[in-house]
C-alpha positions, 0 to 999 in steps of 0.5 A: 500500500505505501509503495502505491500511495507513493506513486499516487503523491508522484502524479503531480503533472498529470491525472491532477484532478482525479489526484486532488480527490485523493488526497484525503485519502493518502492523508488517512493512510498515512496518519498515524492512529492515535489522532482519534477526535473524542467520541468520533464513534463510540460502542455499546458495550462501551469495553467490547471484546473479540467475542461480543457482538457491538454496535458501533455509533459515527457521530458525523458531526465529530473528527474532520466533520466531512460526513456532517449534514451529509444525506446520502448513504454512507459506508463504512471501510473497516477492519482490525488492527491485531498481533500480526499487523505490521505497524499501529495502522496495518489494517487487517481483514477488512470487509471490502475494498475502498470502491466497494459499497459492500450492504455488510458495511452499509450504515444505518442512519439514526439521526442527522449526523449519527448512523450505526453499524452492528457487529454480529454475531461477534467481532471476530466472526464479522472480521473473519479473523483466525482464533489465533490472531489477537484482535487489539482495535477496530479500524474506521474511515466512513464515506459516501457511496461514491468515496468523495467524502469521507468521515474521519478523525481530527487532523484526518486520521483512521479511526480506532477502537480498542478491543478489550481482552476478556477478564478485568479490563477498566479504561477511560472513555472521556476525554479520550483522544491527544492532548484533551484540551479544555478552557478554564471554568470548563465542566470536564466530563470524565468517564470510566467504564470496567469489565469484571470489576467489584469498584472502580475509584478515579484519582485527579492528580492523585487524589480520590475524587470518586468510586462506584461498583457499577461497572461505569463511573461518571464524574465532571470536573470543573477546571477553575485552575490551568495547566495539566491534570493527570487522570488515574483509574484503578478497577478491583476485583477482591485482590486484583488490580488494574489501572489505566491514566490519561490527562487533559490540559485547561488553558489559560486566557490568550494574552494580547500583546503586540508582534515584537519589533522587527520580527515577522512571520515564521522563525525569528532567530534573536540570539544563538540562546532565543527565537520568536515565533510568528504564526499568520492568521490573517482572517483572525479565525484561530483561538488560540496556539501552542507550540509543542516542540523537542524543547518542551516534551511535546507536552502543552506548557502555559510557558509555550502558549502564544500571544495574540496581536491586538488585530488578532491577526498573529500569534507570538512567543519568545522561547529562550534557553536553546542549544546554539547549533543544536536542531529542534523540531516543532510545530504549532497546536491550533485550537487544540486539534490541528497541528501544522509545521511553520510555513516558512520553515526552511526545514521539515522532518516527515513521517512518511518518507524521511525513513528512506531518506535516512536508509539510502545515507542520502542527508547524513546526520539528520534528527529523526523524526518525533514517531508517537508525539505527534502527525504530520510534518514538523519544522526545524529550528536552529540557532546560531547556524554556521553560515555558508561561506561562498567561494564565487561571489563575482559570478555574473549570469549570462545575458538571457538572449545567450542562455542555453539551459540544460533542463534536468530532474536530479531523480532522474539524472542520476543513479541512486542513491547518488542523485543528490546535490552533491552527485549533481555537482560532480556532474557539473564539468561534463555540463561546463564542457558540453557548452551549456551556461544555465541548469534549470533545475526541476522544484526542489522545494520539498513537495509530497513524498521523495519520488516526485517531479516536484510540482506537489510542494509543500513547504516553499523555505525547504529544499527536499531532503531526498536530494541532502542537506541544504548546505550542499545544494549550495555548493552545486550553485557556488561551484557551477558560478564558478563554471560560469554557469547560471542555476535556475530554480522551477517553482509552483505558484499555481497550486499546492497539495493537500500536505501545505500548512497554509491549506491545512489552517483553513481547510474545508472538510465536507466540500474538499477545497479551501475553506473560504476564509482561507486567505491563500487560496481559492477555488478553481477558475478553471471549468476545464478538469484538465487544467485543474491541479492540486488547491489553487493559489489566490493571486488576487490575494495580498496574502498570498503575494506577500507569501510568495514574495518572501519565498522568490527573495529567499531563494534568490538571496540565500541560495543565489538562484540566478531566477525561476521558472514559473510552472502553469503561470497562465494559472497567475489570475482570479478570473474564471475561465470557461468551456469557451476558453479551456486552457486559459489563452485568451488574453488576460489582463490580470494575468499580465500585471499580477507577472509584471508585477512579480516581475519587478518585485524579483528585479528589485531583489535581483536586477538580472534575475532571470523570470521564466514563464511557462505560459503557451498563451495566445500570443497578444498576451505573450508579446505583451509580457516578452515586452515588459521584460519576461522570458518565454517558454516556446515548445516546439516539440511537435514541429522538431518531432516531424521535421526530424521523422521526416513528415512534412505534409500540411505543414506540420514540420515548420517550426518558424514559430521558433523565431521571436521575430516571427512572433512579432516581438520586440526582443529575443525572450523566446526559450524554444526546445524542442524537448523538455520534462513535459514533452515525448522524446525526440528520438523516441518518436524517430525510433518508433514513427520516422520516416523510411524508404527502400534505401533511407530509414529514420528509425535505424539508430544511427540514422536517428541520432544524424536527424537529431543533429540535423534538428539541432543545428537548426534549433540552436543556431536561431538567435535568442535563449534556448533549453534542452532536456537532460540526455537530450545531447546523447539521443536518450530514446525512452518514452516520457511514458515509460514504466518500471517494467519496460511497458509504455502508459500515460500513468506512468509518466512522472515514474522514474526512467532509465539513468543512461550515462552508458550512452557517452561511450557510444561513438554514434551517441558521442558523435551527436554530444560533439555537434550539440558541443559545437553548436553552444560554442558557435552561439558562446563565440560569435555575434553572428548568432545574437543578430537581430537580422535574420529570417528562416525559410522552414517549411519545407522538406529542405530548410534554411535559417539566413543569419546577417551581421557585420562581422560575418552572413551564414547561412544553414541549411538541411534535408529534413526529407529522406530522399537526396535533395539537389537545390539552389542554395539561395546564398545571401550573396556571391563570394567564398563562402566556408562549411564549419563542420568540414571545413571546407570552402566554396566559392559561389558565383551566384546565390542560387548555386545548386547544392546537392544534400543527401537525407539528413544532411546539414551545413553550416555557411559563413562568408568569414571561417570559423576556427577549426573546431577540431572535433572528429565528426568522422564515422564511428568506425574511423574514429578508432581503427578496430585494428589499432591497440592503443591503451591509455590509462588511468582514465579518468585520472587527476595525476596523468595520463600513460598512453601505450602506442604499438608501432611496427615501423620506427618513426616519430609519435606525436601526442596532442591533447585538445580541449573541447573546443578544439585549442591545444592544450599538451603537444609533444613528439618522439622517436618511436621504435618497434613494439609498445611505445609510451608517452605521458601526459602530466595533466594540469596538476590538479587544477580544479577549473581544469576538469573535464573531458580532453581529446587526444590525437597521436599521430605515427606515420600517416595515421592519426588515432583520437579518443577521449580522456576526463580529467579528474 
């Protein structure tokens, strides 16, 4: 079961509304079974035993209220909980699947909001449970007919009835529940009920209060003082004894007084020995507050019952005495029964997830989690944290029309348990030599359970711990700033899931949404369910904006995110959208000055942050945004798809929309792909659906990997800011659909794919790595390609994009057809004009000079040489004669490199070693002589910013060998 939630929780960017109806239901799975609301159900007999036959009572108006005022007919989901459960909520027999209306289970009304079930002939016969098996409670959750509301415990828990063992037994049944909370004056009903018991005496703080011989003692207490009173019931039977204790806290009255200077929301750290905690009711709903943390015992303590502002509009408290450096878990107690970690906590600890978290060695050293002393995520505070000490402080990002962004999701991206921070950040030499000067990381603010994409957050302060300690996400950013590399942080700000503390506080059970006082959120304005995800955020809400606000600066200051990519931010407005509009597009003016407001807000924080829409509007509105400032996602999947199968008919393989200018915007703010997390591969589709002919087909795999380098050449040499997807460089080839098993569903999009670092030692695979590599340096390297003087002619099968500027004109072209193609090839004009990838030259009389391309063949013209690029791009199989043994070794290595030539004829050896973008790095010759020869290379030693991937060339006689080396 827990390996099926997981995966429900994961199914952030797809079936969302079919997952925003079963939240409630992870959330009862999960909880954990000491969360019973007092007399959420209650049972005559009072004490029943395996052998008795009971009738269960739901009091609809109690727990989460979801049932209450309900008319429909309503089911009980029931089991047990015995000896042979697996943990204190492992039901066991249970009458009937969660979809089943089983007429055993049937409820039968008895008043408004109560109904009952019996139990007969007895417990363990209704269950069906073995003699062997020792029945220890009754497990509920009650629901309507068709399970979209459900009745459960406070706080959205199972609800649990224990089952005595026969003999004498005595045990409270008021106030039951954690932590009974009472005002002061209060009348206290105090109920005990015994089974074979002569009397029964209740003890208050241990004194004798009252006695009986019947078999159930009633008693009201009136709580004229505060604090904890300690309940004690002893049952005898001639010499026998036996007891049970709860207790119950009176409160005190809220005191009012003003929010200290200069604290806010969340955890205000005053000293290494004192915070002051801040806690939001902006409706002034709530009564009163608690905090129950590591520091008290997880105990209510009058010293830990918060203020209230005058407004009514926070709760405070100052908390003194703590341990410099030493973490301490907490959380808030509203109201007695809802318990929320601080929203602006910059760490959570969970008690679903963290377990694996800590099994894997993925966050070495973290605290364990508070198990039976409270549910749900708590916060972490930490006095006097040891500060991050940034090594690159004078990094700046790259302008946005030069960005080439590599998109990844670390679960994915790396093999586990090393796809964390810090395994990203031994990964960052291979990215600084591909070329690529930004990573946008997929959210890594802690969402829903730890296999996710991470569009389900949950706590907006806190990088998720699947990934390790915050200290070493830091250090991924530092060390790629000083690689020159911008980090870009996706972020949600559309929606939430059922787990965030802002919901929680204002929750409406029995309709399952916001409440409507809940000042952060609101209902859906979308009619379409597929735009519907999770609870929506209220962006006409200053609360919220504010909220927000904190979170965008907090991520730009205290982790140096060079900016944010905004997930569904067409999700970024109140205004309801119909059946006439089902994806939003039409032009919103709310939508555009609620971002260019947020836009200016990051700006004053961060004058170059970098903000990213994923918006796929009509295009009036993203011009209007492009113009304000803002950059824009431009998903070409579909059109680079067809132009690579090969299938042009009815347009459907021009991507002209890839240009900014064919928009009509003003500036070059369009971020085109053709893949991203969102989109099917490219070379899937090639593998599966390309184009073939008797002597030409797309879907061999060396032939799809050519057409990919074919789509690229033609994607990353548009001016304007460009994206790819993770393994996109190396023809990654499996389904955005696939599943564990091999097997292609849409359900299984968001599930883990195959990690394929294999692929960089294909010759094939490499080959395109080389062109994607050489692409980004021409872009890095030359004016040429931030011209704003350029056009495409890319609607049919053969393809150009005309690039204009002072210092050079080029021209590419390519034969997206899979015939050859014998075409005028409409130069800009007459002269000498010189191909990058050949290096070659051809003079050209006139513009229309005929060029022969053969089925995915590509070029690239300029009237003034590029330099040498140096990279083979020859066929595999001359890369590296099959007959040739050369040996190299270590590699990869930090201390140098021994090659091992064999030599038949004495003559000279030359060994050079190139960086990626063709320079020479090492050359040095010598005489050889017949047998294995041997040269070392020293390296750089050990010179950090010198990491990566080299090439090495040696030449003996007339041939010439290359390979690779990585230096460590």
């Amino acid at each position: 079961m827990q390996n099926f939630i997981n995966h429900l929780i994961t199914l952030s960017r797809m079936n969302r509304k079919f997952l925003q109806t079963l939240v409630p239901l992870v959330v009862f799975f999960l909880s954990l079974p000491f969360m019973v609301n007092a007399q959420v159900v209650t049972s005559v007999p009072a004490l029943p035993t395996a052998g008795d036959r009971v009738v269960i009572t739901f009091h609809a108006d109690r727990g989460n209220q979801g049932l209450m005022g309900f008319t429909g007919d309503v089911y009980a989901h029931t089991g047990v909980i015995t000896n042979l459960s697996p943990g204190p909520s492992g039901w066991r027999h249970v009458i009937a699947a969660w979809a089943v209306n089983s007429p055993r289970a049937l409820m039968t009304r008895t008043g408004t909001n109560t109904y009952t079930l019996t139990i007969e002939p007895n417990i363990r016969e209704f269950y069906n449970v073995p003699a062997a098996e020792t029945i220890q409670q009754l497990a509920f959750v009650f629901r309507s007919a068709d399970g979209t509301r459900t009745g459960r415990a406070t706080g959205g828990g199972d609800i649990f009835h224990d089952v005595f063992q026969p003999g004498l037994q005595v045990s409270f049944t008021s106030p039951v529940g954690f932590q009974p909370l009472y005002e002061r004056n209060a009348n206290v009903p105090i109920s005990v009920s015994a089974l074979q018991a002569d009397s029964v005496t209740l003890f208050v703080n241990r004194n004798r209060v009252a006695s009986t011989t019947a078999g159930t003692l009633n008693h009201t207490w009136q709580a004229t003082t505060t604090g904890r009173f300690n309940l004690r019931a002893v049952a005898y039977r001639g010499q026998q004894t036996i007891a049970d204790s709860t207790y119950f806290f009176v409160r005190p009255d809220v005191t009012v007084a003003p929010l200290p200077a200069g604290v806010r929301n969340g955890i205000n750290y005053i000293n290494d020995n004192t915070v002051t905690l801040v806690l939001h009711d902006p409706p002034a709903a709530k009564q009163h507050v608690f905090v129950i943390a590591d520091f008290n015992g997880w105990q209510l303590d009058e010293d830990y019952f918060m203020r209230r502002t005058p407004d009514g509009r926070h709760f405070w408290v100052t908390i003194t005495g703590l341990e410099p450096r030493k973490e301490y878990a907490f959380q808030y107690l509203i109201d007695g029964d809802l318990r929320i970690a601080d929203p602006y906590t910059e760490k959570i600890l969970d008690p679903w997830h963290d377990q694996e978290i800590i099994d894997q060695g993925r966050y070495p050293g973290l605290i364990a989690y508070p198990r039976g002393k409270t549910t749900h995520a708590v916060a972490v505070l930490q006095t006097a944290r040891p500060p991050f000490q940034w090594r690159n402080n004078n990094f700046v990002p790259p302008a946005q029309e030069d960005l080439i962004i590599y998109e990844l999701h670390i679960r994915d991206f790396l093999e586990s348990p090393n796809n964390t921070y810090a395994g990203l950040r031994e990964r960052l030499p291979y990215l600084r030599d591909l070329g690529i000067n930004a990573i946008k990381l997929m959210p890594i603010a802690e969402f829903e359970g730890n296999s996710s994409w991470g569009y389900n957050n949950a706590f907006f302060f806190a990088p998720d711990k699947f990934y390790g300690p915050r200290e070493e996400l830091k250090r991924f950013i530092d060390e790629a700033h000083g690689m020159g590399i911008a980090v870009i942080l996706d972020i949600v700000w559309n929606h939430s899931f059922g787990q965030s503390p802002l919901l929680r506080m204002y929750y409406d059970e029995a309709r399952n949404r916001p409440a409507d006082n809940n000042p952060w959120y609101m209902d859906q304005i979308f009619a379409n369910p597929a735009m519907q995800w999770g609870y929506k955020f209220d962006h006409g809400s200053q609360y919220f904006r504010d909220f927000m606000d904190r979170v965008n600066h907090h991520w730009l200051t205290e982790y140096r995110f060079s900016g944010f990519r905004f997930d569904v931010s067409k999700g970024f407005t109140t205004r309801f959208k119909g059946n006439d509009d089902p994806w939003g597009s039409r032009f919103d003016q709310e939508r555009v000055n609620n971002l260019t407001r947020l836009f200016h807000n990051l700006r004053s924080v961060n004058p170059r942050a970098y903000v990213i829409l994923e918006h796929l509007s009509d295009n009036d509105e993203e011009t209007a945004l492009a113009n304000a400032g803002m950059m824009l996602w431009g998903n070409m999947n579909h059109s680079y798809s067809e132009a690579a199968m090969g299938w042009h008919d009815g347009g459907r393989s021009n991507f002209q929309w890839a240009s900014h200018r064919v928009r009509g915007w003003q500036h070059p703010r369009l971020i085109a792909y053709m893949e991203s997390h969102d989109e099917e591969r490219v070379m899937f589709r090639l593998l599966n659906w390309g184009n073939q002919t008797p002597t030409y087909n797309t879907r061999e795999l060396g032939t799809a990997l050519r057409r990919v380098e074919l789509a690229a050449t033609f994607l990353f040499t548009i001016p304007g800011p460009k994206m790819l997807w993770q393994f996109g460089e190396l023809g990654y080839d499996f389904s955005i659909n696939r599943c564990p098993d091999g097997t292609i569903n849409n359900a299984c999009r968001v599930d883990p794919k195959p990690v394929r670092w294999d692929y960089f030692n294909d010759p094939r695979r490499r080959r395109l790595h080389d062109v994607f590599m050489l692409l980004f340096n021409l872009r890095r390297n030359h004016e040429v390609f931030r011209t704003h003087d350029f056009h495409m002619d890319v609607s049919g099968e053969v393809k150009r994009i005309y690039l204009n500027h002072p210092s050079r004109n080029v021209l590419i072209i390519g034969n997206f057809g899979v015939t050859p193609h014998t075409t005028p090839g409409n130069f800009q004009h007459g002269g000498t004009w010189h191909e990058f990838f050949s290096g070659q030259s051809r003079h050209v009389t006139h513009n229309e000079m005929a060029l022969t391309l053969q089925p995915g063949e590509y070029r690239i013209y300029s009237t003034v040489a590029f330099p040498a690029h140096g990279v083979p791009l020859s066929a595999p199989e001359q890369l590296m004669p099959a007959q040739t043994q050369i040996r190299v070794y270590p590699n990869p290595s930090a201390q140098g490199f021994w090659f091992q030539v064999p030599v038949e004829t004495p003559s000279d050896i030359t060994l050079e070693v190139l960086n990626l973008t063709g320079q020479i790095v090492y050359r040095t010759t010598q005489q050889s002589f017949p047998g294995n020869n041997t040269l070392f290379w020293e390296g750089f030693a050990g010179q950090a910013d010198r990491r990566g991937i080299y090439l090495y060339r040696i030449s003996v006689g007339n041939q010439t060998f290359t390979g690779r080396i990585a230096v460590k």
